[in-house]
C-alpha positions in Angstrom: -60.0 -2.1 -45.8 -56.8 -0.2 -46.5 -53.8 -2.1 -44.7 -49.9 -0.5 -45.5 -47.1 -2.4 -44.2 -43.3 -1.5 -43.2 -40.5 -4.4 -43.6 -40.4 -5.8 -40.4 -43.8 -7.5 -40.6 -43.4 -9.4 -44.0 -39.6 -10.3 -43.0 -41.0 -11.5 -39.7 -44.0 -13.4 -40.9 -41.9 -15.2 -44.1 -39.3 -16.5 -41.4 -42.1 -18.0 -39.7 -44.0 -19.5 -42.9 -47.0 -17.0 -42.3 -47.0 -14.3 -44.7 -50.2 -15.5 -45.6 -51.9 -14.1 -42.4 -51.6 -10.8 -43.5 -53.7 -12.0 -46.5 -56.2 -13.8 -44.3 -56.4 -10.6 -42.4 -56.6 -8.2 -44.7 -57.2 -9.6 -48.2 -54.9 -6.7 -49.8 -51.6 -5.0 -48.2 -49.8 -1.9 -49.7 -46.3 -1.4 -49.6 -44.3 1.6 -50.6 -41.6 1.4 -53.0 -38.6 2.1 -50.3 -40.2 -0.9 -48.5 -40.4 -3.4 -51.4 -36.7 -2.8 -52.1 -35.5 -3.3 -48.4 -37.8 -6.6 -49.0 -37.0 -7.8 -52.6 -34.5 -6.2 -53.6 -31.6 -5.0 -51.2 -32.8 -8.5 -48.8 -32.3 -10.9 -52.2 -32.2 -14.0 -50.9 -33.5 -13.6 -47.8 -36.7 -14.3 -45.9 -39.2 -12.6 -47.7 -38.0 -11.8 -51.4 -39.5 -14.4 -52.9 -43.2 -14.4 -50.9 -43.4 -10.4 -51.2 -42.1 -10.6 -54.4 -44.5 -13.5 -55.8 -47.6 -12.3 -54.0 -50.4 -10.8 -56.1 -52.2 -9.5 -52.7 -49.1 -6.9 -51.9 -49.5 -4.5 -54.0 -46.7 -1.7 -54.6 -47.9 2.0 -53.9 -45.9 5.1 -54.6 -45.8 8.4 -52.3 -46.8 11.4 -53.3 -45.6 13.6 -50.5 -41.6 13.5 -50.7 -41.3 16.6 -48.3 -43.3 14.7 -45.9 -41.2 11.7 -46.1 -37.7 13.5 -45.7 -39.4 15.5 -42.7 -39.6 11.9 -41.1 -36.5 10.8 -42.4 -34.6 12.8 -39.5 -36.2 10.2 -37.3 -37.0 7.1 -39.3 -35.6 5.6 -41.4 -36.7 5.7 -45.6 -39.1 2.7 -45.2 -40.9 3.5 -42.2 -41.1 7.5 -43.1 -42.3 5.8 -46.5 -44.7 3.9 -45.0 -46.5 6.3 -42.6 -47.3 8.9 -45.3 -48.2 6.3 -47.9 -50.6 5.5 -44.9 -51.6 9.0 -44.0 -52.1 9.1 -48.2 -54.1 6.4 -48.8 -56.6 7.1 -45.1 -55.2 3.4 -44.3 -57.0 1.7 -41.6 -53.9 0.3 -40.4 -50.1 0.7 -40.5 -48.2 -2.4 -39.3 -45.3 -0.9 -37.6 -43.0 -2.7 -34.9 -40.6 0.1 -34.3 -41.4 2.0 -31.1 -40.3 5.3 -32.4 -42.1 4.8 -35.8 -45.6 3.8 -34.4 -45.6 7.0 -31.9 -45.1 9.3 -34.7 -47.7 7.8 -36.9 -50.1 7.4 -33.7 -49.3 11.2 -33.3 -50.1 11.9 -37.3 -53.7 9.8 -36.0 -53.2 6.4 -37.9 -54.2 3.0 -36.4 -51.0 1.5 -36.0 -50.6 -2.8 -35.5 -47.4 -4.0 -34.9 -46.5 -7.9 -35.8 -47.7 -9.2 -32.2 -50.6 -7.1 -32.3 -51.5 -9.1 -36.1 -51.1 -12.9 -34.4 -53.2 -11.7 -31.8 -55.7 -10.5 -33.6 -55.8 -13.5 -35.5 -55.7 -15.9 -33.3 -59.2 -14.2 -31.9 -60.4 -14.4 -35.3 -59.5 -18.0 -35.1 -57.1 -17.4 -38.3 -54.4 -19.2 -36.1 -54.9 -21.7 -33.2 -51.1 -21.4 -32.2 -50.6 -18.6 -31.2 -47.9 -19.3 -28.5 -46.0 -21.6 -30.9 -46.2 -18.5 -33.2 -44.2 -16.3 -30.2 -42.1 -19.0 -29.7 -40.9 -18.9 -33.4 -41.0 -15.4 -33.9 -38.5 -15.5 -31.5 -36.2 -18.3 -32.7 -36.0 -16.5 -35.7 -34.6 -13.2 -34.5 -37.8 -11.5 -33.9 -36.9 -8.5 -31.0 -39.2 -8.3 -28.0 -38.3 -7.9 -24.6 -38.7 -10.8 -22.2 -41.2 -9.2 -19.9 -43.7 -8.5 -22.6 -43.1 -11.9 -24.3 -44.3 -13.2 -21.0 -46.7 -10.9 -19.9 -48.3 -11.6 -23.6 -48.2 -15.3 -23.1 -49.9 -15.0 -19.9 -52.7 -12.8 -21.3 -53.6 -15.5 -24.2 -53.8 -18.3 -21.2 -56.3 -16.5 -19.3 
């Protein structure tokens, strides 16, 4: 399975202490270059250098398209332009996205796009995690953007 990631996930997951779902999930994740340097580099010290940095499961990909990517760049930023052709490159089964904008333009280029809720729902079905609401709850605590209605319309759905 072919799995490429933008920032937002592995930020999001390391200030939890969960990186390691993606690897549960997944096994392998790509990253493009732009992505690992918004990660290791540019967030030094942050959530997240150290875990992306360290793990041997991420593995660094380089785009081939540049045109592609500065076509996107009018509407995205580097790392999610980056990240949707390196998916549409590599005929990824998944592109973890969170940005709204990002995941309609890569739905529109016919990728599977997951965003970080979409990941902790998945798996908790798989039975990966068993805490899943604790997981919303922290995601949350640590700065994690989602709007109250679908927070609580997703913890609703997990009770029933």
């Amino acid at each position: 399975m072919i799995v490429v990631a933008d920032a937002t996930c592995l930020i999001a997951l390391c200030r939890i202490e969960r990186l390691d779902i993606l690897r549960r999930l997944f096994g392998k994740v790509n990253i493009c270059e732009t992505v690992y340097d918004e990660v290791v580099i540019a967030g030094k010290d942050r959530p997240g250098t150290k875990e992306v940095r360290e793990a041997k499961w991420i593995e660094r990909k380089w785009v081939k398209d540049k045109i592609a990517v500065r076509l996107l760049e009018k509407d995205l930023d580097k790392g999610e332009a980056e990240t949707i052709i390196l998916a549409s490159e590599t005929n990824a089964n998944y592109v973890i996205l969170d940005d709204k904008e990002s995941s309609q333009i890569a739905k529109l280029l016919g990728l599977n796009v997951i965003g970080t809720i979409g990941l902790l729902l998945l798996a908790d079905r798989l039975g990966i995690i068993t805490d899943f609401k604790d997981m919303m709850k922290r995601l949350r605590k640590a700065g994690f953007r989602i709007k109250d209605e679908l927070y609580d319309k997703i913890l609703k759905e997990i009770e029933v």
